[in-house]
N, CA, C and O atoms as a DFTB+ gen file, in Angstrom:
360 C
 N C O
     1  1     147.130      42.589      88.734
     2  2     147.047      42.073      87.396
     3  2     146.327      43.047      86.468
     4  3     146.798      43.204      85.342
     5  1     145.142      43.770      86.858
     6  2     144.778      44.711      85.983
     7  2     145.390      45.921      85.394
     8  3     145.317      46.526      84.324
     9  1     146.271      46.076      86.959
    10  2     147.032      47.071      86.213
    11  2     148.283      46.867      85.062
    12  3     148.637      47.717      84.246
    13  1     148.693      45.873      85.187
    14  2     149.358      45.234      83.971
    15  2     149.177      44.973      82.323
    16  3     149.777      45.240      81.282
    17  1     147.888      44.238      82.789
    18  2     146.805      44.310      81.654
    19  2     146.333      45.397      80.655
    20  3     146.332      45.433      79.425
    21  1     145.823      46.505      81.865
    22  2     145.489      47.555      80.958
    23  2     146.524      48.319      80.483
    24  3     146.319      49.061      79.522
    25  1     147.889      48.242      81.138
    26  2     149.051      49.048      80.620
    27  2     149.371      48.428      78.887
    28  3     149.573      49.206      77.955
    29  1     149.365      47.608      78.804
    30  2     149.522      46.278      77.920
    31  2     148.823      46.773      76.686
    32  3     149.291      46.955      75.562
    33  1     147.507      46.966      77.168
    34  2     146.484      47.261      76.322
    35  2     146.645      48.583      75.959
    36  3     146.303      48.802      74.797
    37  1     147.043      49.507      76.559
    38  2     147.041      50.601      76.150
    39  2     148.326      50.807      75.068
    40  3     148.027      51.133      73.919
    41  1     149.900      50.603      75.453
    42  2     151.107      50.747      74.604
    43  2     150.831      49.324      73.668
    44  3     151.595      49.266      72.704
    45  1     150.118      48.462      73.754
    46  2     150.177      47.484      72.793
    47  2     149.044      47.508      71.329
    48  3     149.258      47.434      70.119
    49  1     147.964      47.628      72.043
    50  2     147.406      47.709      71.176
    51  2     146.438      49.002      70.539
    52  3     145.502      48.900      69.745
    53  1     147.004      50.246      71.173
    54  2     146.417      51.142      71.013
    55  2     147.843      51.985      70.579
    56  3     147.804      53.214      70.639
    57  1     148.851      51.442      70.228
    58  2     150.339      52.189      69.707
    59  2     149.903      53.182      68.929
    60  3     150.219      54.328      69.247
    61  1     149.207      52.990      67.921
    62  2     149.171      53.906      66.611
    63  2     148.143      55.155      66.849
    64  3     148.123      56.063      66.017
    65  1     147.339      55.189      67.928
    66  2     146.729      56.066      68.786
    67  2     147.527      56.745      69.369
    68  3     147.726      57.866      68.902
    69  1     148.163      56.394      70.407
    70  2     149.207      56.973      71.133
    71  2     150.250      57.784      70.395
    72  3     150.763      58.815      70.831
    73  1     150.461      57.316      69.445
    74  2     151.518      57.787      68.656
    75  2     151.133      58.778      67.637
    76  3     151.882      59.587      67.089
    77  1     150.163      58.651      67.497
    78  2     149.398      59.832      66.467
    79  2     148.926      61.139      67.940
    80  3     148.810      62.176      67.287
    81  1     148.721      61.410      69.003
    82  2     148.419      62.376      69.913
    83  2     149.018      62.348      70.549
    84  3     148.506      62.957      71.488
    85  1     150.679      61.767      71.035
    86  2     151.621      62.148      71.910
    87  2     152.896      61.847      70.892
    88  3     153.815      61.835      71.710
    89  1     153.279      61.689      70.080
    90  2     154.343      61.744      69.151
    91  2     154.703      60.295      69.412
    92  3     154.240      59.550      70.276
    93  1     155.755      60.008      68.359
    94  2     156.823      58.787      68.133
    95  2     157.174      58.259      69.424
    96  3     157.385      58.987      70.394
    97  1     157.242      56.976      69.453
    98  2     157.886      56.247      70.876
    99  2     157.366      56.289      72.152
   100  3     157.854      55.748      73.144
   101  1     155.651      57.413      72.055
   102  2     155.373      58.049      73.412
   103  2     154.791      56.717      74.327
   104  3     154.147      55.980      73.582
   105  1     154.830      56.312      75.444
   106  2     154.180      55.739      75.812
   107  2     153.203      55.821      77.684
   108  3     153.493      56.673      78.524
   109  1     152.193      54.813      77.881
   110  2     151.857      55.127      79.233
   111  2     152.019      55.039      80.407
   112  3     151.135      55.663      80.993
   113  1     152.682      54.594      81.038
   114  2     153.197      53.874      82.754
   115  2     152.065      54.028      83.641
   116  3     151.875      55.185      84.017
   117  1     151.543      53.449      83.921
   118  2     150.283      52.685      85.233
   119  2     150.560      52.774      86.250
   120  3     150.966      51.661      86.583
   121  1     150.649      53.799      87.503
   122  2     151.258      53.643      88.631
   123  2     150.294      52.452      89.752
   124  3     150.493      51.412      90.380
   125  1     149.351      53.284      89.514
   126  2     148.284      51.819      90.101
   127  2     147.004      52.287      89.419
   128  3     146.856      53.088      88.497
   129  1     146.085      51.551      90.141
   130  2     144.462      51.512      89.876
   131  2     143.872      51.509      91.196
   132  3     144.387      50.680      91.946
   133  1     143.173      52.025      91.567
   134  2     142.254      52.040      92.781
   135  2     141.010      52.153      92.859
   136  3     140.624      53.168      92.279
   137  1     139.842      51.294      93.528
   138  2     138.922      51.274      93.435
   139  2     137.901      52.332      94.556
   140  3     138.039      52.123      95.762
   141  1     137.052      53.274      94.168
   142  2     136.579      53.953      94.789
   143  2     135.533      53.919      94.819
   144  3     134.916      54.190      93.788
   145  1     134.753      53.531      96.154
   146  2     133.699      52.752      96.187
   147  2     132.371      53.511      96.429
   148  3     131.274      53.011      96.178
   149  1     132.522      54.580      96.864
   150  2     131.633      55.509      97.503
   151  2     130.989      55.566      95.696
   152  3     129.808      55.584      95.349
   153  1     131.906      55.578      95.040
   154  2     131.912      56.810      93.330
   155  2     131.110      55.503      92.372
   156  3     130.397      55.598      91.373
   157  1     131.454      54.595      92.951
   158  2     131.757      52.908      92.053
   159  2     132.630      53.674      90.685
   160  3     131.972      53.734      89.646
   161  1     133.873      54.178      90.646
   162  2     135.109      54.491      90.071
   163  2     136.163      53.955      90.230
   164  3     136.432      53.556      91.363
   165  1     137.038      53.781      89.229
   166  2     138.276      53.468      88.945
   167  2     139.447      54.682      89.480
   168  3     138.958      55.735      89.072
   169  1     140.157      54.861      89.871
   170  2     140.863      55.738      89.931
   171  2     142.285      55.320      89.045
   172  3     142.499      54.108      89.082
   173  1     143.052      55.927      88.444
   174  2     143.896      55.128      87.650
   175  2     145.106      56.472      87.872
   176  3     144.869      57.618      87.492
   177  1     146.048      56.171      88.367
   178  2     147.581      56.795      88.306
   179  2     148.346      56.941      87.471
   180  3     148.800      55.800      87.383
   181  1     149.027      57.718      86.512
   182  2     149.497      57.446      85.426
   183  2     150.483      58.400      85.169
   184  3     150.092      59.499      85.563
   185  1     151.855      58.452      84.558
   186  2     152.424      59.073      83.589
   187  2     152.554      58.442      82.416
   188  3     152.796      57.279      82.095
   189  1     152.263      59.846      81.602
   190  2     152.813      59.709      79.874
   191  2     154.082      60.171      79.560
   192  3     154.378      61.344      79.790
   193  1     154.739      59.523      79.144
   194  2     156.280      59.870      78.166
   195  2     155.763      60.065      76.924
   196  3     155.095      59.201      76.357
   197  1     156.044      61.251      76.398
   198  2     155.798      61.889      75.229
   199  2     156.741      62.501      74.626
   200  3     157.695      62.826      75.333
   201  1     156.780      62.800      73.380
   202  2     158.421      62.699      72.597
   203  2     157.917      64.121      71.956
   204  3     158.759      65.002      71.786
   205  1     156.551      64.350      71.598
   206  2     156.142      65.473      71.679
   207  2     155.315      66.917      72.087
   208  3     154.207      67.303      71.714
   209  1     156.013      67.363      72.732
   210  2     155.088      67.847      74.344
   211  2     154.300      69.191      73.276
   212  3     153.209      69.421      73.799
   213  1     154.452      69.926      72.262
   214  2     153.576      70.984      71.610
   215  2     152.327      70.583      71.519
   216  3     151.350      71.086      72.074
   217  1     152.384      69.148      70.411
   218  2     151.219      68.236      69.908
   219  2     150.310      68.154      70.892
   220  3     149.134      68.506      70.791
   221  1     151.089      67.463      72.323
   222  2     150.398      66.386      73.699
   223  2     149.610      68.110      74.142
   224  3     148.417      68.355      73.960
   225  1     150.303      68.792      74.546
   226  2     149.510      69.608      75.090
   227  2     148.152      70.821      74.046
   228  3     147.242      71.389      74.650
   229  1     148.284      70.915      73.009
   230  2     147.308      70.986      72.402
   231  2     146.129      70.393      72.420
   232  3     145.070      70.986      72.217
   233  1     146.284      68.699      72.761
   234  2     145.387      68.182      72.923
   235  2     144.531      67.333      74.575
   236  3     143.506      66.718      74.869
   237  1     145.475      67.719      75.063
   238  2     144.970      67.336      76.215
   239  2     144.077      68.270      76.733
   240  3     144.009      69.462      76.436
   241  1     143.098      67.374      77.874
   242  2     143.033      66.459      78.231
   243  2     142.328      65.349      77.270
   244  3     142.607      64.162      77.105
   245  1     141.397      66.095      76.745
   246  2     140.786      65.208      75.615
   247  2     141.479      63.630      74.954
   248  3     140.886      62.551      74.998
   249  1     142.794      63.853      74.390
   250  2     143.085      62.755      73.429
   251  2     143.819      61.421      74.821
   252  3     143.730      60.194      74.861
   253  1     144.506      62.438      75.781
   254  2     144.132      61.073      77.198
   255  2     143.130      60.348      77.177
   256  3     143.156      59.188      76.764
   257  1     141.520      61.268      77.878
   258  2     140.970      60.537      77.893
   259  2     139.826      59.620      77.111
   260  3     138.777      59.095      77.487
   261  1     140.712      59.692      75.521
   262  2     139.932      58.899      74.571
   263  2     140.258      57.476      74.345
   264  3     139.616      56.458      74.090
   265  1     141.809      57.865      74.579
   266  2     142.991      56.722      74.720
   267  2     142.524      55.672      76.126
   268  3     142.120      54.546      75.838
   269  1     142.589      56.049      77.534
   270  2     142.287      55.357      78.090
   271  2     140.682      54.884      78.407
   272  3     140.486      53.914      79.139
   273  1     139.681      55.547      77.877
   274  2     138.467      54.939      77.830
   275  2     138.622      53.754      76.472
   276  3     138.392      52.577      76.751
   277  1     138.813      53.930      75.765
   278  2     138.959      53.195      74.731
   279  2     139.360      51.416      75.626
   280  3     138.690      50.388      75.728
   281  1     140.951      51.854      76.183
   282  2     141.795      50.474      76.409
   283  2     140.511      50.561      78.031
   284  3     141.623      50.768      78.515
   285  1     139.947      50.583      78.633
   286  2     138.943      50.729      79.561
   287  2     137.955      49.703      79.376
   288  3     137.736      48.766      80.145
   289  1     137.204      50.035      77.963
   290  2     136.163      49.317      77.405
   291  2     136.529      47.566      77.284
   292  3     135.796      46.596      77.096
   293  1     138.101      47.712      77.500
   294  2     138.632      46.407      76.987
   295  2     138.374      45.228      78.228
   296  3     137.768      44.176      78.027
   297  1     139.096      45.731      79.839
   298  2     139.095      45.373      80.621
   299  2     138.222      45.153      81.852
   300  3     138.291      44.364      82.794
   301  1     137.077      46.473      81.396
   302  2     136.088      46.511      82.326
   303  2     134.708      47.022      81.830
   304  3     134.545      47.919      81.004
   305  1     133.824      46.375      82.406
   306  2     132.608      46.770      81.252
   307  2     131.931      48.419      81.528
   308  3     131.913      49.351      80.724
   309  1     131.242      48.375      83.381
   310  2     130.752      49.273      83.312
   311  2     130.779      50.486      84.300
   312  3     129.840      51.258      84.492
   313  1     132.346      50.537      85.060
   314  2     133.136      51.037      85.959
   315  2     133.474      52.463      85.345
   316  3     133.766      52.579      84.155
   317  1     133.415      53.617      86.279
   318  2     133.687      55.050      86.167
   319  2     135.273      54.913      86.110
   320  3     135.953      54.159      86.807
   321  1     135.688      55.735      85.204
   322  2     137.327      55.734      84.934
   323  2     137.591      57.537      85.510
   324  3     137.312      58.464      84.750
   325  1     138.107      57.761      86.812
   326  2     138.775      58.853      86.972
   327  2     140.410      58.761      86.541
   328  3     141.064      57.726      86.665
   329  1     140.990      60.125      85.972
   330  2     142.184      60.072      85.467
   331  2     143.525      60.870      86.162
   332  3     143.584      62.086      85.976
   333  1     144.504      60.274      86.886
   334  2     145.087      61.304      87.790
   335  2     146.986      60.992      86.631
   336  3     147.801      60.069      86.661
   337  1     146.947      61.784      86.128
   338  2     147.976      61.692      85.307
   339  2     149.232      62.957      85.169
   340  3     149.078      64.163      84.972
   341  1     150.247      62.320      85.320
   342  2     151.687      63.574      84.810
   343  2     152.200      63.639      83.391
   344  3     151.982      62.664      82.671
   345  1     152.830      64.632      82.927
   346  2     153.794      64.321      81.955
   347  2     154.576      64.785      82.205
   348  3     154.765      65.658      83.052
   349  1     155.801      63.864      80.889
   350  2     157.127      63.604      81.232
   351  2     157.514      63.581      80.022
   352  3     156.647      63.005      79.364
   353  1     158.761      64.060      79.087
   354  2     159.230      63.790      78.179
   355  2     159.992      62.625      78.135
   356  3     160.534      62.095      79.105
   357  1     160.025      62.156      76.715
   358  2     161.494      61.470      76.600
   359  2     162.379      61.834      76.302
   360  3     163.375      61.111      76.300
């Protein structure tokens, strides 16, 4: 369920974010979430579809991980967010 949630949260209510640092239509896919206990971390799986890969990579990793700490803050209060992510055009 969390991982649902935070996918949700991220293309739903963080669109105009997303869309301003990965171009038009870009969005996130959640492969899973895993909890790593040794770290007390999140581990989170992810590809981005991005419509503009010049923009996305100028700014990465940075504007990732502003985007998913942001939708983070939403779902979990005080859990380490590691980020294991691909990209992918549309």
């Amino acid at each position: 369920m969390k991982k649902e949630l935070y996918e949700k949260i991220l293309n739903r209510s963080l669109r105009q974010t997303i869309n301003l640092y990965f171009g038009d239509n870009s969005f996130i896919k959640i492969k899973n979430i895993s909890h790593i206990r040794s770290k007390n971390s999140y581990l989170v799986n992810m590809t981005v579809y991005v419509s503009d890969i010049e923009k996305t990579f100028e700014l990465l990793p940075d504007s990732l991980e502003l985007v998913c700490q942001l939708g983070w803050k939403v779902i979990n209060r005080k859990s380490n967010l590691i980020l294991n992510y691909t990209i992918d055009s549309i």
